[in-house]
Residue, then its C-alpha position, 0 to 999 in steps of 0.5 A: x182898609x188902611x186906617x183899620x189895618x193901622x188901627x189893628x196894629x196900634x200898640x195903644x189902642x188908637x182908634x180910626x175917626x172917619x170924616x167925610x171925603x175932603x175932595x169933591x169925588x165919588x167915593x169908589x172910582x172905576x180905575x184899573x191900574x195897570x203897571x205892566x211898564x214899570x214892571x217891563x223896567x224892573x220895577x217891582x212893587x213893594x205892597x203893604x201888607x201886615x209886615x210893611x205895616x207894622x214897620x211902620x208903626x213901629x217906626x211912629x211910635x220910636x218917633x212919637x216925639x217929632x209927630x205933629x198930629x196937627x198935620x193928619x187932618x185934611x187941610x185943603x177942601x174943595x168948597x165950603x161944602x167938604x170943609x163944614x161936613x169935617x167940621x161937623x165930625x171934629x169943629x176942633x180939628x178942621x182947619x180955616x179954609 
């Protein structure tokens, strides 16, 4: 949801490249999240939305100049197992475990 969110929003065209789940876990989890105490303190989440968003990538791209795009690519892996099934999307960019 994110990656499309960001693709969308990309004022060059950037296209998302899935790769498979570096970590060893299921790819949905049944978690339920509940805040209730933080909001008790005050707390109120800023959520991303299409705005948030946006500034966000507005912020990338005046920045574009300091992005390392090495540093987007996973770089620590579970096991052998998660680190070839990257390799085998992009050899290029998956790093030595």
């Amino acid at each position: 949801d994110l990656a499309g969110m960001m693709q969308k929003l990309s004022p060059a065209g950037a296209q998302v490249k899935n790769i498979p789940n570096p970590r060893n876990e299921k790819s949905e989890n049944e978690l339920e999240v509940i805040n209730q105490n933080f909001r008790s303190f005050g707390w109120d989440p800023v959520l991303l939305d299409d705005g948030k968003a946006q500034e966000l990538v507005d912020t990338i791209v005046k920045h574009k100049d300091r992005l390392v795009t090495n540093n987007l690519n996973p770089s620590s892996f579970w096991g052998k197992k998660q680190q070839d099934a990257c390799k085998e999307v992009d050899p290029a960019k998956a790093p030595a475990m």
